[in-house]
N, C-alpha and C positions, 0 to 999 in steps of 0.2 A: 472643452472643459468636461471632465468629466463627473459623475453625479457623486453624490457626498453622502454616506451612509450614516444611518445611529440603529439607535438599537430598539426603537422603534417605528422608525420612518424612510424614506429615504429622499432626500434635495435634491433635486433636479438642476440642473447646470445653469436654466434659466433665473431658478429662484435664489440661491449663489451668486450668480452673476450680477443681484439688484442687491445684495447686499453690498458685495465687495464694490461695486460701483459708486455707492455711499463711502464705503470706508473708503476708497481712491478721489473720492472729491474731495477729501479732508486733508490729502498730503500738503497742501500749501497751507495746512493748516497742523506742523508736527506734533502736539499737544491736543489735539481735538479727539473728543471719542464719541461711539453710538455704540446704543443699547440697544440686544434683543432678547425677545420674551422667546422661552423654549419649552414646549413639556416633555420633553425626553433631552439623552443626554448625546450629543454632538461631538462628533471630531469633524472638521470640512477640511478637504485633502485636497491638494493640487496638485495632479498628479502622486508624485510621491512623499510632497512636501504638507505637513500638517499643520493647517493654519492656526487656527485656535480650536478650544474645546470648552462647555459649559455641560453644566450639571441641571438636572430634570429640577423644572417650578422653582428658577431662579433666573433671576435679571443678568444677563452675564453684559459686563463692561469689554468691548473690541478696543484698546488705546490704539491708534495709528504710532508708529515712530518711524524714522528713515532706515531704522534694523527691520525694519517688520508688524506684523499684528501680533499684539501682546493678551494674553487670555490673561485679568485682572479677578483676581476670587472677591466675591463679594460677602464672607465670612470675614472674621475678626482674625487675627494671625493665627497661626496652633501649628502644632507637629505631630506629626502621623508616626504614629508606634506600631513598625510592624511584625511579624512574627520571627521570632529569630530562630537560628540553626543553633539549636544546644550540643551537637555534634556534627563531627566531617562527615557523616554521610544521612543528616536528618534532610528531608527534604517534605516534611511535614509534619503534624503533630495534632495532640488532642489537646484540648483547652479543660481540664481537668476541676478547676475551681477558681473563680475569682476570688483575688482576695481586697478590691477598691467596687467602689459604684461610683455611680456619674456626681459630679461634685466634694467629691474627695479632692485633699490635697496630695502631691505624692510627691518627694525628695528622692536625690537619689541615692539609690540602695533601697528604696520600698521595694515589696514584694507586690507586683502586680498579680500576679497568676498563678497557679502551677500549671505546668504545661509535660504530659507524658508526650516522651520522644519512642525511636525504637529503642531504646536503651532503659531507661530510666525515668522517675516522673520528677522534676525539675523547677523550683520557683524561679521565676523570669523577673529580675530586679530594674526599677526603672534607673534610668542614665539622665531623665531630664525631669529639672522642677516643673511642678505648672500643678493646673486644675483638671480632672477628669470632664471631659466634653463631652465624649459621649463613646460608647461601646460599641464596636462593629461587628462583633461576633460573638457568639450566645452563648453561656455556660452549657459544657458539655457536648461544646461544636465536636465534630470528627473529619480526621485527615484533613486539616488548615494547612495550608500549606507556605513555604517559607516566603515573607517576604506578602505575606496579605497584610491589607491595617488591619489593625486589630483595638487601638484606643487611640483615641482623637485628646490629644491637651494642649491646655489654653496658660497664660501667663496671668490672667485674670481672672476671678472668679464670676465678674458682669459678665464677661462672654459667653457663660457655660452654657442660658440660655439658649442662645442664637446659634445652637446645634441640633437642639430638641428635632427630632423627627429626620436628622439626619443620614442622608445613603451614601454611600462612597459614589463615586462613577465609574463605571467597566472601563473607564481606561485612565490612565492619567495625563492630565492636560501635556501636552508639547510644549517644547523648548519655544522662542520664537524663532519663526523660520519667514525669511521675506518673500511677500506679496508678491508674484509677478505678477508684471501688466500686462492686465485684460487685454484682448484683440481691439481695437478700438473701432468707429466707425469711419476715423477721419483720422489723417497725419497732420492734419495744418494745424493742431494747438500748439501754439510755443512753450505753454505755462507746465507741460506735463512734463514731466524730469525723464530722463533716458530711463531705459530698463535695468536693473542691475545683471551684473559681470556676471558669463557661465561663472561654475562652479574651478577651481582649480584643481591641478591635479592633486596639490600636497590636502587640499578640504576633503576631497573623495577617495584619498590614499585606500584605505581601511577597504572602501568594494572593489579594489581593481584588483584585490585579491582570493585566489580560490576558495571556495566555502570552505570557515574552518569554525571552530567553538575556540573561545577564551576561559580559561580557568583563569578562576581568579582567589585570592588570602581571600581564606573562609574563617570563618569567625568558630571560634573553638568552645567557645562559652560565652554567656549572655553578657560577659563583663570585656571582654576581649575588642581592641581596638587595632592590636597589632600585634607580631610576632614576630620571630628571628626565624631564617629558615637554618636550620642545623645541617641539613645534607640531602642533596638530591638525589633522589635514585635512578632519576632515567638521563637520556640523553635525547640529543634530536636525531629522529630517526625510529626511536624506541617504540615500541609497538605496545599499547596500554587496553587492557581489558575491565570492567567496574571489579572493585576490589583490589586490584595493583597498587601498591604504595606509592605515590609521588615524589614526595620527601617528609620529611620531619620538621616536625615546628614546633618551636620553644615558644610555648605562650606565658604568659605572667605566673602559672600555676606550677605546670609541668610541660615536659617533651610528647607531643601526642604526632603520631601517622598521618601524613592525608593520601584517603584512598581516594583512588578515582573511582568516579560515578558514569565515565563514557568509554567507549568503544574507539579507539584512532592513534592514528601515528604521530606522534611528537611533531611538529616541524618547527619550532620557536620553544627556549628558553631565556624569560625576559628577565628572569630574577638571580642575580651570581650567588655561588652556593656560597652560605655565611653571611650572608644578608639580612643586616639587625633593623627592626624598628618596620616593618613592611606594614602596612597600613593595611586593613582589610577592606576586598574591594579591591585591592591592585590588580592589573595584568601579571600570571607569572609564566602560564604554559600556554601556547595554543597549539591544538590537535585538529587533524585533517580526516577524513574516511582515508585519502587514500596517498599511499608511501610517494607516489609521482610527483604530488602535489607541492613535496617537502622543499627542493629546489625552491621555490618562486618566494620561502619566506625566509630566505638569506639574510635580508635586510631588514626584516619587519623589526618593530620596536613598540615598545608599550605604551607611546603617543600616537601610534596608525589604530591602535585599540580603543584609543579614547574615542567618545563623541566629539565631531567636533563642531564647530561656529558654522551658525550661517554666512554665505560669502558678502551680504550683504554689509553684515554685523563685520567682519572681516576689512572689510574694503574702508569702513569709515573712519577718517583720520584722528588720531588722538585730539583732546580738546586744548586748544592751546593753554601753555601755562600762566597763570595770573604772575601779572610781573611782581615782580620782588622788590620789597623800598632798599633804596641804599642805607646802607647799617656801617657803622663800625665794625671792625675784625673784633669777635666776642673773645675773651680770654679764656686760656682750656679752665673744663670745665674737673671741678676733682674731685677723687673718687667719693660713690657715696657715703664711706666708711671714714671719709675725714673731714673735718670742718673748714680745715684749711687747705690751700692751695698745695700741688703736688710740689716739690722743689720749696719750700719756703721756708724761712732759716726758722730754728727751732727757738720757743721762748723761755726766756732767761727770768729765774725769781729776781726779787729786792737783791741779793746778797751774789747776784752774779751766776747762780748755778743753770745748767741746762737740765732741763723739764727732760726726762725721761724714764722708760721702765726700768724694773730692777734687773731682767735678762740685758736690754739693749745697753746697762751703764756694765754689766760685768762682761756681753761681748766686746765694745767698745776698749777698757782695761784690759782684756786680755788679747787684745790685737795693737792695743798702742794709739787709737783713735780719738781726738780731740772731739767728742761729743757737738762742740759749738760748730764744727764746719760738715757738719752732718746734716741734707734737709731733711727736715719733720714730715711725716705724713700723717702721724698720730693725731686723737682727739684732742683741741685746743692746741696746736701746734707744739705735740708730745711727738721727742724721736722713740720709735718703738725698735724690736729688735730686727724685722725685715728692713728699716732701712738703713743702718749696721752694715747687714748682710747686700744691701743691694750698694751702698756707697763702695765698699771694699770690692764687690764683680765688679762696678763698672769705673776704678781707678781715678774716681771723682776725690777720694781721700786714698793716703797710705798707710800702710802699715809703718810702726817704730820699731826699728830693728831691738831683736831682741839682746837685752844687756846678757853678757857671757857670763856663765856661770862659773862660778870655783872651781878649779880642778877636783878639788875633795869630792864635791856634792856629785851626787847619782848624777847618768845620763839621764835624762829627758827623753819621753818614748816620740819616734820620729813623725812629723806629720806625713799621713797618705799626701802622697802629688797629684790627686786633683785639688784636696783642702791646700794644701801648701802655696799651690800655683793663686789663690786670691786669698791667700793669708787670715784664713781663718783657722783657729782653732778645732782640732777633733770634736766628733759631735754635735757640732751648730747644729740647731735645729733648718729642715728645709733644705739642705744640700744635697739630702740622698736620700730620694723614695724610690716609690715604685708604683705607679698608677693603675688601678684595676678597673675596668670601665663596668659597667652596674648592668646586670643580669638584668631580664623584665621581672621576673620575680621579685629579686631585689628591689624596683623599683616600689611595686605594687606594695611589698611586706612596708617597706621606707613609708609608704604616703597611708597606709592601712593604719600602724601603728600612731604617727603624730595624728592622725583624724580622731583614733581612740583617748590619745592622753590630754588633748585639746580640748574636744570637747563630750568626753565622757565622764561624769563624776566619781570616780572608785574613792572609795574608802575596801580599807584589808578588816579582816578578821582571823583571826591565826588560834589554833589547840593543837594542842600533842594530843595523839593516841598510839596507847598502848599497844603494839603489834605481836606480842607473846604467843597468844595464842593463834593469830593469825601465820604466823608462821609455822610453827606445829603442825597443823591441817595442812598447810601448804606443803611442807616435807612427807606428811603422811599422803595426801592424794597425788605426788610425784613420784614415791616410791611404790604406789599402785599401778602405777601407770605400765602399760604391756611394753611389746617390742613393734618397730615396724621399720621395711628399708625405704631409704632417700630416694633422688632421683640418681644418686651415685649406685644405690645397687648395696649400699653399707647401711646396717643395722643402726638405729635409735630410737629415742624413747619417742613412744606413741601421741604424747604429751607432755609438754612442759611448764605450769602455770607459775605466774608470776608477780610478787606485790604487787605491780600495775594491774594486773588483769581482776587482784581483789579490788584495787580503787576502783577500776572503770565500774564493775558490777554491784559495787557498794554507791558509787555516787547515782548511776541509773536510778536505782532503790528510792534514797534519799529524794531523789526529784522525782518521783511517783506520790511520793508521801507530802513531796511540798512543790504542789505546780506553779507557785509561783514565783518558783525561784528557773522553772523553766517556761521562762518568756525572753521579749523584746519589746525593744522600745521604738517606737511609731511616730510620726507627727501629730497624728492627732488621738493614737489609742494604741494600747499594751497589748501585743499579742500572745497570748496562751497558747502554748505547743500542745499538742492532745497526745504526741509521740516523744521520744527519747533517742535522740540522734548524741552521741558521746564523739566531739572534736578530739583526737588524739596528739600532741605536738611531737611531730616528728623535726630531727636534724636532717639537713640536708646538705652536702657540698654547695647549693644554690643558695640556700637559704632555708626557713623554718615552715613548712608549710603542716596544714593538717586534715589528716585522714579521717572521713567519719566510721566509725563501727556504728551502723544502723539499728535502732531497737533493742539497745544493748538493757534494757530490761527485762526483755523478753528471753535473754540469750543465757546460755550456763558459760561457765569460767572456763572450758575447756574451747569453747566456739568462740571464745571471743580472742582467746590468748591466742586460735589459730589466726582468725582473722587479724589481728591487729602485727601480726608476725608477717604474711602476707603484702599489709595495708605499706608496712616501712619498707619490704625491699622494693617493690613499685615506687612509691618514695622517691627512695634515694636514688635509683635507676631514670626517674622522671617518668614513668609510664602509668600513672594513674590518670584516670578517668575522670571527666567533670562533674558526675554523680557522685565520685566517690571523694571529694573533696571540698565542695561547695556544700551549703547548708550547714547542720549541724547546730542544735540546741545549748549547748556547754561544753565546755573545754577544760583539758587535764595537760599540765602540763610538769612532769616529774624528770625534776634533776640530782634524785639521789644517788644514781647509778656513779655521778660527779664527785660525790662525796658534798654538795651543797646543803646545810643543814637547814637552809628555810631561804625563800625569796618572795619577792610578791610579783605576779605575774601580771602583763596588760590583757586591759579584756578586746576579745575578738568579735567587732561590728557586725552585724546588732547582737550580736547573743549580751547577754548580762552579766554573765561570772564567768569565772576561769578559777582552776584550784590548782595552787600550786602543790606541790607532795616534795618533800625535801627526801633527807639520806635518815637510815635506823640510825639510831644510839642507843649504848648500851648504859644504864642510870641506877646508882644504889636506890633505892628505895624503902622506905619503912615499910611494916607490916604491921597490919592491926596487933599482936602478939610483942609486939615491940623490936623484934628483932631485922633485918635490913636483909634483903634481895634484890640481886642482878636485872632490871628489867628493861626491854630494850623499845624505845619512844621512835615516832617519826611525826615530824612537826608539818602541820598542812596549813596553809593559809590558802584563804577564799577572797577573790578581787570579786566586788559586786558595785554593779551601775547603781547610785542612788535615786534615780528617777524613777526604779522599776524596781528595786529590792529595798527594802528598807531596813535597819539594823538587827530586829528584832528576828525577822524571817531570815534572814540570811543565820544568824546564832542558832536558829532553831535546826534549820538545815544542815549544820555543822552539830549539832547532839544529836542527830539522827546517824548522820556519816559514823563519827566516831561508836556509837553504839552497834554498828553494822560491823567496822573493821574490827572493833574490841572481842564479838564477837562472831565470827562468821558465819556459825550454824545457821543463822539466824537468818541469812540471805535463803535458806531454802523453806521458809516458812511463808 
């Protein structure tokens, strides 16, 4: 046996040998456990295999089972929050500012942190409810690296306690792996159970393979669970240096690169190019040092990658099944959307009529269909109009020929022969679509929005402003503007400013003047932005995502119309950045360009408002003189959380705007 290291000491094979000799008198006993005291922190290895592990000035519990020695924490449940990859190629980071302490609650979507990557500095949003336990890493750590804990949370807030003074352990406890038996002194005990079974070959697949590294779905942003891979760039074979692109992956946001981070030759690709839904943490590439090696992983697969069971744990036969009482055959059970049974004839009033919709009684009549030999599926045994449509496909009722018209009267336009062949009518609803299967974006924007209108309170607030002079200035600092050539080598204008670009720079303003209209809303407190990050809504072929223009208070109209001109073909191309779309204090979302002259817009979790900006119109107007002028209006409405905004601020911050757009000089004062 060999000796068992910590990180303090090290266990002699002898002093091992008198524990696990305890733990091995206990097998005839599977449920039985002993406890031992430790002041450092232990892993005891057998050979290769890692028995258990305890944590420094804690009782650790050894349970025996016939899988193995099980290391049981003697802490209250909780989950380790550890540092995450805010990009494909972060592999470490700075802890920049907390924003929870120990005892806090946190939902998710809090902001635990900001954390600077090499890219960008970044709030890290929690993904699990619970109570702050305790902090493992200090404000203003440097180079943390991915994948340390970093916040300990509990389901309870009794628990929070029974952290205090808490250290992680250099290592983390082992899987269980079983116990072999000790050398013994004697063979003549009958009562000791055989040894457990070598190892098999399909348990140890994964080493009888030359040394190679696993890539694995890297997480693209703190919110990222999974992705689509859109296109592979290498092959097996492919020779990859740090920086090389792997493939492209469509995460819930946008299409972003994953560069490699290693030096080697492809020998496995586990992931087929166009592969939706890939969980991160999957096997997708494995790479070799050397091209010779590639051969031998012909056949690998992304279960020889996985960890796998002890053969102990392996070997033990399922628990038999608790027998079943004799029952009755239960009757089908129908769908949840109807009260009555599938097939059940439909119900008739006092007066003899059949209970159905007004679509189902005018397909029925225009196919000739005796409503009463139609089963219901409908609420209270109503036929509705799928079951119409599904009696006629499946020739359980017929069509009634149709009575011949006059010779005088029009032809009749023909039914298409797939409608004809089940005798319905042109047009039913439900014969002819086209299924489109849901983007990750799409999903995210889908489950983002009902979380907003569910449980966020908006109330609108809506003014027209006068844009007269705002465009005046606008024509005049466009027609200032110089010459410069493109990337094509052709001459244009050096600058183009834009309505929007006055909104963005006018709403900035306005939430300087009123900070409390840039906040959010917390579980247990309102957070106040001390910056001005402006959400932009952009369209997308994917879906509606939005670009931040950063500091757009600080910015002039000319930096911002470039940026925000930039910020959409990234966009729409899907090549934005997870700094440059996450975050953001307020959102603008204008569909004048539509000709829409006013709409109310959802707000986007957690910010608090969102402004809608509709399309110009042109308005007679009176004048103080009595006489009527051409003046040209755009209607804006403001969507605000009422947990965080309340009616009056939100009005105020809306006669700030308009007094900004009405007059624009006024942005530069």
């Amino acid at each position: 046996m060999r000796s068992v290291a910590s990180s303090a000491k090290t266990f002699r094979s002898s002093q091992l040998a008198s524990l696990l000799n305890r733990i091995q008198r206990q097998r005839a006993e599977p449920n039985s456990a002993c406890s031992v005291k430790s002041s450092s922190f232990v892993d005891a290895s057998f050979g290769s295999r890692k028995i258990f592990s305890f944590s420094r000035a804690r009782t650790a519990s050894l349970k025996y089972s016939p899988s193995g020695c099980r290391f049981l924490s003697s802490l209250p449940p909780h989950v380790e929050l550890q540092m995450p990859a805010l990009s494909p190629t972060m592999t470490q980071g700075n802890i920049a500012a907390y924003k929870v302490k120990v005892g806090d609650k946190l939902s998710a979507g809090d902001l635990i942190c900001d954390i600077e990557s090499d890219k960008a500095t970044i709030g890290w949003e929690a993904q699990e409810d619970g109570y702050v336990a305790a902090i493992l890493v200090p404000e203003g750590e440097q180079n943390v690296r991915v994948g340390k804990p970093v916040i300990i949370l509990v389901e309870d807030k009794a628990s929070v306690p029974a952290f205090k003074g808490y250290v992680p352990p250099s290592g983390q406890p082992a899987a269980a792996a079983a116990i072999p038996k000790p050398p013994a002194a004697s063979s003549t005990s009958s009562s000791a159970p055989p040894a457990p079974p070598p190892p098999t070959p399909s348990a140890a697949s994964a080493a009888n393979y030359p040394s190679h590294v696993v890539l694995k779905m890297p997480a693209l942003s703190p919110t990222m669970a999974q992705g689509n891979i859109v296109g592979i760039k290498v092959k097996v074979g492919s020779k990859l240096a740090p920086g090389d692109i792997i493939c492209d992956i469509e995460s819930d946001k946008a299409t972003i690169a994953w560069e490699s981070q290693e030096d080697g030759y492809v020998a496995a690709v586990l992931v087929a190019d166009g592969a939706t839904e890939v969980a991160v943490g999957r096997p997708v590439i494995v790479l070799v040092e050397d091209a010779a090696s590639i051969p031998a992983f012909a056949n690998y697969s992304a279960e020889a990658a996985a960890p796998k069971a002890s053969p102990a744990a392996a070997a033990q036969p399922p628990p038999p099944a608790a027998p079943q009482a004799q029952a009755a055959p239960a009757a089908p059970t129908a769908p949840s959307s109807a009260p009555t049974p599938k097939g059940a004839a439909p119900i008739k009033s006092a007066g003899g009529n059949v209970a159905a919709s007004p679509l189902a009684k005018r397909l029925a009549r225009e196919a000739g269909v005796e409503l009463s030999k139609v089963s219901a599926t409908g609420p209270y045994g109503r036929v509705i109009a799928a079951d119409v449509v599904h009696a006629l496909n499946t020739g359980s009722v017929t069509a009634a020929p149709a009575a011949k018209a006059p010779e005088s009267a029009a032809a009749e336009p023909a039914i298409p022969a797939g409608e004809a062949a089940v005798g319905l009518p042109p047009g039913v609803p439900g014969t002819d679509y086209t299924e489109v299967k849901h983007t990750a974006m799409r999903k995210v924007i889908a489950q983002r929005l009902v979380q907003s209108k569910t449980t966020v309170p908006h109330y609108y607030l809506t003014m027209d402003v006068r844009v007269d002079a705002l465009n005046a200035l606008r024509e005049k600092l466009n027609a200032a503007a110089g010459k410069r050539k493109n990337k094509d080598g052709k001459e244009e204008a050096a600058y183009k400013v834009s309505v929007n670009d006055f909104v963005i720079k006018a709403s900035a303003l306005a939430l300087r003047a009123h900070p409390e209209v840039n906040v959010s809303w917390h579980e247990t407190f309102i957070r106040k932005y001390n910056y001005v990050d402006i959400s932009v809504a952009v369209a997308t072929p994917a879906g509606l995502i939005t670009p931040i223009v950063a500091d757009a208070d600080k910015k002039g109209l000319v930096a911002i119309s470039e940026e925000v001109k930039v910020l959409a073909v990234k966009a729409r191309e899907g090549k934005l950045m997870p700094h440059e779309y996450q975050g953001g204090t307020f959102s603008i979302s204008n569909l004048g360009m539509f000709g829409i002259s006013s709409f109310s817009a959802i707000i986007n979790p957690p910010q608090s408002c969102i402004l809608a900006v509709g399309a110009a119109e042109q308005r007679v107007i009176p004048e103080k003189d009595g006489s009527f002028v051409a003046a040209t209006y755009v209607r804006a409405t403001l969507s605000c959380d009422h947990r965080t905004v309340d009616g009056a601020v939100g009005a105020q911050f809306l006669q700030t705007l308009r007094a900004l757009l009405e007059d624009p000089t006024r942005m530069l004062l």
